[in-house]
ZAMARLUM-636836 format. One record per residue (C-alpha): residue number from 1; residue in one letter; x, y, z; chain. Coordinates in nm, 3 decimals. Example, Ala and Ser with C-alpha at 12.3 -4.5 7.8 and 13.67 -1.06 7.14 Angstrom:
{1, "A", {1.230, -0.450, 0.780}, "A"}
{2, "S", {1.367, -0.106, 0.714}, "A"}
//
This chain:
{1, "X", {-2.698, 0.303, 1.962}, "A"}
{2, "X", {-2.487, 0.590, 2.129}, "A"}
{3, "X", {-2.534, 0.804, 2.362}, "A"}
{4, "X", {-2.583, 1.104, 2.102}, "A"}
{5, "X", {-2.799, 0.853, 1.945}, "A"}
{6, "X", {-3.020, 0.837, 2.305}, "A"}
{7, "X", {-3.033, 1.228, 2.350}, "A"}
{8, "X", {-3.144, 1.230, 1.967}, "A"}
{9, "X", {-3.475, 1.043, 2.016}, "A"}
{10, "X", {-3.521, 1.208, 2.319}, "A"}
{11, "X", {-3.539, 1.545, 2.155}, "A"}
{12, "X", {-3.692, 1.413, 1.903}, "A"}
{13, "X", {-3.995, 1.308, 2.101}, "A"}
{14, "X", {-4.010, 1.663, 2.244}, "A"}
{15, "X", {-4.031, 1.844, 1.913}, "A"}
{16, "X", {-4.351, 1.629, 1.811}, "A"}
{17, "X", {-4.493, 1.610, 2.148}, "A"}
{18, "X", {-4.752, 1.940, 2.087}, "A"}
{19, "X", {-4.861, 1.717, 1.791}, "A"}
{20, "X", {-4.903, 1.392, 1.968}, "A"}
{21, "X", {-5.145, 1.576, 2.227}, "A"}
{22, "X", {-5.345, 1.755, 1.950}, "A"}
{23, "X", {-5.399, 1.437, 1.724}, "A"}
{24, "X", {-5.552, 1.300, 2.049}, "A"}
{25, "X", {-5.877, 1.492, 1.923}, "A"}
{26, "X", {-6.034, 1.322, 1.684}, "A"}
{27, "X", {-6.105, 1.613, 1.469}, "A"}
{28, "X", {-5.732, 1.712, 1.438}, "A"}
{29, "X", {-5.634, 1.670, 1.107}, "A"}
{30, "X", {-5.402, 1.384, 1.011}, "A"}
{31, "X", {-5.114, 1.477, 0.888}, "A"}
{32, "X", {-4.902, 1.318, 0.647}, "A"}
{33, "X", {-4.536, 1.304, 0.610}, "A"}
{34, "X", {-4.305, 1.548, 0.624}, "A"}
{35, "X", {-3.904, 1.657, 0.685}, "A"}
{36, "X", {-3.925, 1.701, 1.045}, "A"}
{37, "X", {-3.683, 1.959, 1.066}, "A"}
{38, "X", {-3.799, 2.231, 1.375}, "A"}
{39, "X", {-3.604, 2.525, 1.481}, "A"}
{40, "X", {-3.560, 2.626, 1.859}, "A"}
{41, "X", {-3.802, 2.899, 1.793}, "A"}
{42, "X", {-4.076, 2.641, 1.594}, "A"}
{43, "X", {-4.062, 2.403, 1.852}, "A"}
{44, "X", {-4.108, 2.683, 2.130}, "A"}
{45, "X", {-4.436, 2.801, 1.942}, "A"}
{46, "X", {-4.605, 2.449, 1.940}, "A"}
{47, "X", {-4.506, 2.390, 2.280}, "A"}
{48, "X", {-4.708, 2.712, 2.382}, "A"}
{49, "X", {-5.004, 2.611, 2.169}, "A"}
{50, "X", {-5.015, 2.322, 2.339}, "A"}
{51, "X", {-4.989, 2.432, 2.719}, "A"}
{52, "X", {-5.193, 2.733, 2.609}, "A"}
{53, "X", {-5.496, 2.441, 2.495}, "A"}
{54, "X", {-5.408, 2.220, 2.746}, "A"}
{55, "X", {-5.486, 2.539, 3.023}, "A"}
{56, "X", {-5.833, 2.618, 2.809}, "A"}
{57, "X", {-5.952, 2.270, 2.800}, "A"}
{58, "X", {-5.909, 2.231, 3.187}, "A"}
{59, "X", {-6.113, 2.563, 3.246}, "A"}
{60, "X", {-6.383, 2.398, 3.084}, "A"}
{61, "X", {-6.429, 2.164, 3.396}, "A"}
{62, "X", {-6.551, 1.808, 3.386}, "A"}
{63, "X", {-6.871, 1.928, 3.255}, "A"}
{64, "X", {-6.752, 1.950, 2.904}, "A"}
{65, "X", {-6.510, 1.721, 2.850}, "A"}
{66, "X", {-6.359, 1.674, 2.524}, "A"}
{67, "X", {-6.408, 1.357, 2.309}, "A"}
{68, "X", {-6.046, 1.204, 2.253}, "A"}
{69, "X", {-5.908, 0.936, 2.022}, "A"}
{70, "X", {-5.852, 0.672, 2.281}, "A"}
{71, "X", {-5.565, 0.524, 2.086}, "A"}
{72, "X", {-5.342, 0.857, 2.070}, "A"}
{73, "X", {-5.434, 0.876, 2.421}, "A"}
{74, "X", {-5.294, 0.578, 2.532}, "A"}
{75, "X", {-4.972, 0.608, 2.315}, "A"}
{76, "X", {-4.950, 0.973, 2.477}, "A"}
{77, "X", {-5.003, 0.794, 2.801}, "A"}
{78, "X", {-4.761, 0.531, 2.756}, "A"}
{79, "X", {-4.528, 0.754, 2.631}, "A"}
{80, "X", {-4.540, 0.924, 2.889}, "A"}
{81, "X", {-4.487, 0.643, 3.167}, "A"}
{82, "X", {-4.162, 0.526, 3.000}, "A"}
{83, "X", {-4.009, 0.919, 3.048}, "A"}
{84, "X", {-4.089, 0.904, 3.377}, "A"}
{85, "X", {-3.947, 0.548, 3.423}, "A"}
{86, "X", {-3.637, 0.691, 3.227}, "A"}
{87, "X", {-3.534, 0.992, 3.422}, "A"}
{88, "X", {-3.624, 0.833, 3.740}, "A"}
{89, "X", {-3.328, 0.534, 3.646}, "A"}
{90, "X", {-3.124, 0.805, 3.488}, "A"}
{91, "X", {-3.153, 1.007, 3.834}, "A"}
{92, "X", {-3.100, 0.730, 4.035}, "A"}
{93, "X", {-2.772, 0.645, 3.799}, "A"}
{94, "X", {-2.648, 0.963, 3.878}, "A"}
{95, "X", {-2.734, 1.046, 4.244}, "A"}
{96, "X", {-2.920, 1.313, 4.114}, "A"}
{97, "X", {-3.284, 1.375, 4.240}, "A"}
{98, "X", {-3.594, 1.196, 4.132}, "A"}
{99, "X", {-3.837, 1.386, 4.003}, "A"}
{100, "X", {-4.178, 1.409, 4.048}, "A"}
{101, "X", {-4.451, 1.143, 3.993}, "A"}
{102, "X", {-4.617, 1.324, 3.633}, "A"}
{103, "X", {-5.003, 1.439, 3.695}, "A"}
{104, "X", {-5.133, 1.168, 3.412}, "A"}
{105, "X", {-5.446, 1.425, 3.325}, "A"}
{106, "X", {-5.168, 1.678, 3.207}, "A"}
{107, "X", {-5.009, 1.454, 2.954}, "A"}
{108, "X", {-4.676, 1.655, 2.986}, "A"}
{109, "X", {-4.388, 1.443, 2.935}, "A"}
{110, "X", {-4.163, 1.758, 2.819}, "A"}
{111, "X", {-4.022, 1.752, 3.155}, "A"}
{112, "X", {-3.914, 1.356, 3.199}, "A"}
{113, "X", {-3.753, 1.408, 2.864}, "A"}
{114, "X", {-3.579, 1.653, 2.894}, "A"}
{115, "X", {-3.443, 1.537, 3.220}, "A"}
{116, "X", {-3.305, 1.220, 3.074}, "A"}
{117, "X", {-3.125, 1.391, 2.801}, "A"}
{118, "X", {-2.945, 1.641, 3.024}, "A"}
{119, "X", {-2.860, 1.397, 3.264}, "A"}
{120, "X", {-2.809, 1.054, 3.020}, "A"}
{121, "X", {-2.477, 0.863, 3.015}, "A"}
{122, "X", {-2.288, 0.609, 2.822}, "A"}
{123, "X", {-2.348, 0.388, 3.100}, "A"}
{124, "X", {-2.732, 0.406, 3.041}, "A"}
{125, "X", {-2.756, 0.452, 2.672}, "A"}
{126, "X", {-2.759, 0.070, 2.563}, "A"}
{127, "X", {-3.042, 0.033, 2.827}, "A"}
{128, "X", {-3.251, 0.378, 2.720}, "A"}
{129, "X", {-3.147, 0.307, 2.348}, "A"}
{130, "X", {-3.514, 0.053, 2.289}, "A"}
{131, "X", {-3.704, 0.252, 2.509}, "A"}
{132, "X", {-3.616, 0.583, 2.303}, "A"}
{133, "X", {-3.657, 0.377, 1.999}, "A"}
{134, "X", {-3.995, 0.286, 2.124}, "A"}
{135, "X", {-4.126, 0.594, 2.169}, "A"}
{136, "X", {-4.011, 0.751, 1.860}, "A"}
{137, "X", {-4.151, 0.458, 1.662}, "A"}
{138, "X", {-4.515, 0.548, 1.874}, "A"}
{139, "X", {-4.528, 0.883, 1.812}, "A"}
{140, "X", {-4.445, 0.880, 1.497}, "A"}
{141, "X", {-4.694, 0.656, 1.402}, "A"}
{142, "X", {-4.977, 0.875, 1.615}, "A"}
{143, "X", {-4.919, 1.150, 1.432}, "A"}
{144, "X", {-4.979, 0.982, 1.122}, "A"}
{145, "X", {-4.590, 1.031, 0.972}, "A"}
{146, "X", {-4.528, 0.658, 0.890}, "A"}
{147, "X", {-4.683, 0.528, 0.569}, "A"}
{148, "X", {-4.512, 0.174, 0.513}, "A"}
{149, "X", {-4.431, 0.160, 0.113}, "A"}
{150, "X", {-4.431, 0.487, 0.074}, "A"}
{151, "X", {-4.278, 0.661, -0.193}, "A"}
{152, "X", {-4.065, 1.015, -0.101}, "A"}
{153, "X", {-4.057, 1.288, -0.348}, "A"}
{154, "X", {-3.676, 1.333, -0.318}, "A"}
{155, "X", {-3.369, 1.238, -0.527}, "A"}
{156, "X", {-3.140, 1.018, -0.309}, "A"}
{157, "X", {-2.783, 1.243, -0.280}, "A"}
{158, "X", {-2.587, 0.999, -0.280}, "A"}
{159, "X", {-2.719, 0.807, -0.578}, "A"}
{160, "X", {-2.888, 1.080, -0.791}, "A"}
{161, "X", {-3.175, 0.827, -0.842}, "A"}
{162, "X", {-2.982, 0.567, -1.050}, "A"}
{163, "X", {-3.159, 0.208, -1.058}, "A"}
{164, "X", {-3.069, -0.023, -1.286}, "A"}
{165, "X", {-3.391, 0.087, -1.474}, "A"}
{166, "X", {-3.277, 0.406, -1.498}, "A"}
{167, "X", {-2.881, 0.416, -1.504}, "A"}
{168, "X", {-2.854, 0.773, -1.518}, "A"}
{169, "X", {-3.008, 0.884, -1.247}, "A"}
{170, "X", {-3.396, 1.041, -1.247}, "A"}
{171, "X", {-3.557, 0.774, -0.996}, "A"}
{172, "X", {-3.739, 0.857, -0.637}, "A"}
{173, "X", {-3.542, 0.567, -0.497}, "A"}
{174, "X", {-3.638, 0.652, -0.098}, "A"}
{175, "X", {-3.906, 0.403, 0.061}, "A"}
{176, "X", {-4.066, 0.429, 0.384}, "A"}
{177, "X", {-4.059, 0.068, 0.522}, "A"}
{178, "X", {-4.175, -0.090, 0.844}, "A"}
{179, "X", {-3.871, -0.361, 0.949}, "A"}
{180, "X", {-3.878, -0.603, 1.173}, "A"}
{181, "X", {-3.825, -0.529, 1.536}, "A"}
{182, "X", {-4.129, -0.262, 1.518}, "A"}
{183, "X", {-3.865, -0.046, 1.352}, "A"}
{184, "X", {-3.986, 0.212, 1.083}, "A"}
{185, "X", {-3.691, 0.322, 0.838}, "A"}
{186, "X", {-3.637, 0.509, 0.497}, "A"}
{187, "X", {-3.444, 0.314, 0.251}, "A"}
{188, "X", {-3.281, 0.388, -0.062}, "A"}
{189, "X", {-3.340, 0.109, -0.350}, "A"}
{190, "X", {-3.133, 0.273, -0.574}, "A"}
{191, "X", {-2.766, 0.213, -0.674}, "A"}
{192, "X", {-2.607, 0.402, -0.374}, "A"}
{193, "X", {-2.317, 0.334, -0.191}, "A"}
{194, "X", {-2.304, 0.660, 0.071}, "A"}
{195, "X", {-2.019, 0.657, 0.343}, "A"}
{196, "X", {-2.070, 0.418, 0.656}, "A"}
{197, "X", {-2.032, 0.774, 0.868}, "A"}
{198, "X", {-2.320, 0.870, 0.693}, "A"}
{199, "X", {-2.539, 0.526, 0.764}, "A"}
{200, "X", {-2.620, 0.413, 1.069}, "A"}
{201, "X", {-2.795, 0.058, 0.903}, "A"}
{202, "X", {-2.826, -0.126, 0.641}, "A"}
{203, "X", {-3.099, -0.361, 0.514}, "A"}
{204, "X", {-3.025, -0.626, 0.252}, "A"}
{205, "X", {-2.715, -0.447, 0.121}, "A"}
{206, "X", {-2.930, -0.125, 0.078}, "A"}
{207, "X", {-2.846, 0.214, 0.306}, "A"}
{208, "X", {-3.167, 0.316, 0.564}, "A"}
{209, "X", {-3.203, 0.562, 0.810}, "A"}
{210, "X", {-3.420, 0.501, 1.119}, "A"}
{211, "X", {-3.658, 0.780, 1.201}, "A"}
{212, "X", {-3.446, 0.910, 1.481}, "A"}
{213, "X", {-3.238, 1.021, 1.227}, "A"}
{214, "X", {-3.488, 1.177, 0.961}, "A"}
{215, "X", {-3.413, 1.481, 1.078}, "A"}
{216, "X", {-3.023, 1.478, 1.060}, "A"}
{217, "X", {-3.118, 1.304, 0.672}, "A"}
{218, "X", {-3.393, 1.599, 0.593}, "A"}
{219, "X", {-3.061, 1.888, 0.637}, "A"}
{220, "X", {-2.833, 1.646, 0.412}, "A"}
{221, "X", {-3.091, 1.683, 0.181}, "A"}
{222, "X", {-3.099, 2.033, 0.168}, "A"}
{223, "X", {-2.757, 2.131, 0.165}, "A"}
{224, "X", {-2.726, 1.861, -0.156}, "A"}
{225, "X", {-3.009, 2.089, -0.304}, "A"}
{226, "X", {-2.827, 2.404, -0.188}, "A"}
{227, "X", {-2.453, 2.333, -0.283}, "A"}
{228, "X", {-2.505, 2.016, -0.582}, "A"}
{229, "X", {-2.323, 1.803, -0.284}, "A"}
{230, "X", {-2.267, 1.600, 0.032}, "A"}
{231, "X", {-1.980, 1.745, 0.229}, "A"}
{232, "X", {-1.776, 1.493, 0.363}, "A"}
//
């Protein structure tokens, strides 16, 4: 991975951070897939709803403590640990200074993230690249966005949907598919030969895109639907 590659998990865990610490409670609802494409201002809002219910739940005190999924709560937590451990290398790489030791009952990682992204390097990337990985591939699967076999409601637009079933195109050829290494990727079963600038891997001779870049894949999508095709 590169280091654009890095910064783009990075962010990446940011944006869905607000929805990692809401699906803690077990009476969030679950949600299911979708093109996880957030503007600045989007990702701002959740960000405040989630400081704004972190703040109300502490005012409660200790006498009313809310129930929590234990699992999200860990994967929060651990989450959470491997930010810190990031920006504290990614400080120390850079003579910069370490930052403080994260108050665990917070669960705010924003700040370790963000850290390592401003401040990550070539150098580090091959080393951050599997712990980003990691924690995309957690949250992602917290906030209930990974559904291994799943089918995507969306015409390839690189292949139009052509299978050898259906040689003229009219397929939903995109599969959500758990691959070894703990790595969760959409792949395209159809006939479809896109650019190698536009695939980052490829699994048995067929094009996938890792989650990290589901959101870079969601605006190709759109501007096929918009124009009729994929600018070079």
């Amino acid at each position: 991975m590169t280091l654009a590659d890095v910064v783009a998990d990075l962010e990446w865990v940011m944006a869905y951070w607000p929805d990692l610490i809401e699906a803690r409670l077990p009476l969030a609802t679950a949600r299911r897939w979708r093109q996880p494409e957030l503007t600045a201002d989007a990702r701002a809002e959740r960000d405040a709803q989630a400081r704004a219910e972190r703040f109300e739940r502490n005012a409660l005190g200790a006498d009313s403590p809310a129930p929590v999924d234990i699992t999200v709560l860990q994967t929060a937590l651990d989450v959470l640990v491997d930010a810190d451990d990031l920006a504290a290398a990614v400080a120390e790489h850079a003579g910069l200074p370490v930052l403080p030791p994260p108050q665990y009952a917070d669960l705010d990682a924003w700040p370790y993230l963000a850290y390592a992204a401003a401040h990550m390097t070539e150098d580090l990337a091959d080393h951050a690249a599997p712990i980003t990985a990691r924690m995309v591939d957690r949250v992602a699967r917290a906030v209930c966005m990974v559904y291994d076999g799943q089918v995507l409601d969306v015409t390839c637009p690189w292949c139009q949907g052509r299978t050898p079933e259906t040689p003229a195109g009219g397929a939903y050829t995109w599969r959500v598919m758990s691959l070894p290494g703990d790595q969760t990727a959409i792949v395209c079963t159809g006939q479809c030969e896109p650019p190698d600038s536009d695939v980052g891997v490829w699994w048995y001779g067929q094009p996938c895109w890792p989650i990290a870049r589901w959101t870079w894949l969601a605006k190709r999508v759109h501007q096929a639907d918009q124009t009729g095709k994929i600018a070079s």
